[in-house]
Structure formats: C-alpha cells, structure tokens
C-alpha positions in Angstrom: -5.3 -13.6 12.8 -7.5 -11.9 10.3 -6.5 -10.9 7.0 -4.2 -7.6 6.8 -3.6 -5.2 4.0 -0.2 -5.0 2.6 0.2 -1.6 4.4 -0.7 -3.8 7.8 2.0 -6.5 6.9 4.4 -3.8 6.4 4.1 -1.9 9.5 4.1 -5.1 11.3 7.2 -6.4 9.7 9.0 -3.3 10.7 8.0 -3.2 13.9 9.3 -6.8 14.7 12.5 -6.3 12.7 12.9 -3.3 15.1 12.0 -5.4 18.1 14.5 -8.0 17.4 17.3 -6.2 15.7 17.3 -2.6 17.4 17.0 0.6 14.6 20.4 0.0 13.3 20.0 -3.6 12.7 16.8 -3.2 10.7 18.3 0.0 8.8 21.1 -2.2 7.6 19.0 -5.0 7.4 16.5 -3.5 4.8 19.5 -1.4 2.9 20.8 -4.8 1.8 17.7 -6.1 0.4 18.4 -3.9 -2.3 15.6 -1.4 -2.3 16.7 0.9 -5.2 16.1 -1.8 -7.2 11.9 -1.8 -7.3 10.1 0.8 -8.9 8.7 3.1 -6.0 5.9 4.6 -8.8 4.0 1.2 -9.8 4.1 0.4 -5.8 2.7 3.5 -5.0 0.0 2.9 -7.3 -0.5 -0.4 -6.0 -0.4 0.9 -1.8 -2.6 3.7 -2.1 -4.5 2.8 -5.4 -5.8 6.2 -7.2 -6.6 8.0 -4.1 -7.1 11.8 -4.1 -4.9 13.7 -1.7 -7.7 15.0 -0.2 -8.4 11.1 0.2 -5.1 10.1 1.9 -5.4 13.0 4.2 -8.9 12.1 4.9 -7.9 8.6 6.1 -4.4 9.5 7.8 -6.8 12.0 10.1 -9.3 8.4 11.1 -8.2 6.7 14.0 -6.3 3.1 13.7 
C-alpha cells in the first residue's frame, strides 16, 4: 500500500468502521472516543495547512 495522507487514513477508517459496525455503531463508536476533547482549530491547521478558500474549493472540484 502506498503512503496515504492523514485525510486518506481518515476516510478510510470511517468507511471500515461503517462497513463493520453499520452508521449507528460507528456514530456511537467515535462519540465515546471523546472528541470534544481535541482542539478542532490546531487540527484544522494541520489537515488543510494554510490553504486559501479559493484553494480548498479548487481541490474539492479535482477528481479523486
């Protein structure tokens, strides 16, 4: 497997915790990992980095 971004890893890890848990198992599933505790700001700087909007429209337009 070749090296994935962190955005990649995510979507990935999602979609199998969807596959083998079903929508409601993941939901409760990720709500006791205790999300509210992490700091949605500095991880947003580190996901998208200091990307215009224009930017991250730009790319969410290019197909996967």
């Amino acid at each position: 497997m070749s090296e994935m971004s962190r955005e990649q890893i995510y979507q990935e890890g999602l979609a199998a915790l969807r596959e083998r848990l079903g929508v409601d198992g993941m939901i409760t599933f990720l709500q006791g990992l205790g999300g509210d505790k992490g700091n949605w700001t500095e991880e947003r700087h580190e996901i998208l980095g200091k990307k215009t909007m224009d930017e991250l429209l730009e790319e969410m337009k290019q197909p996967k």
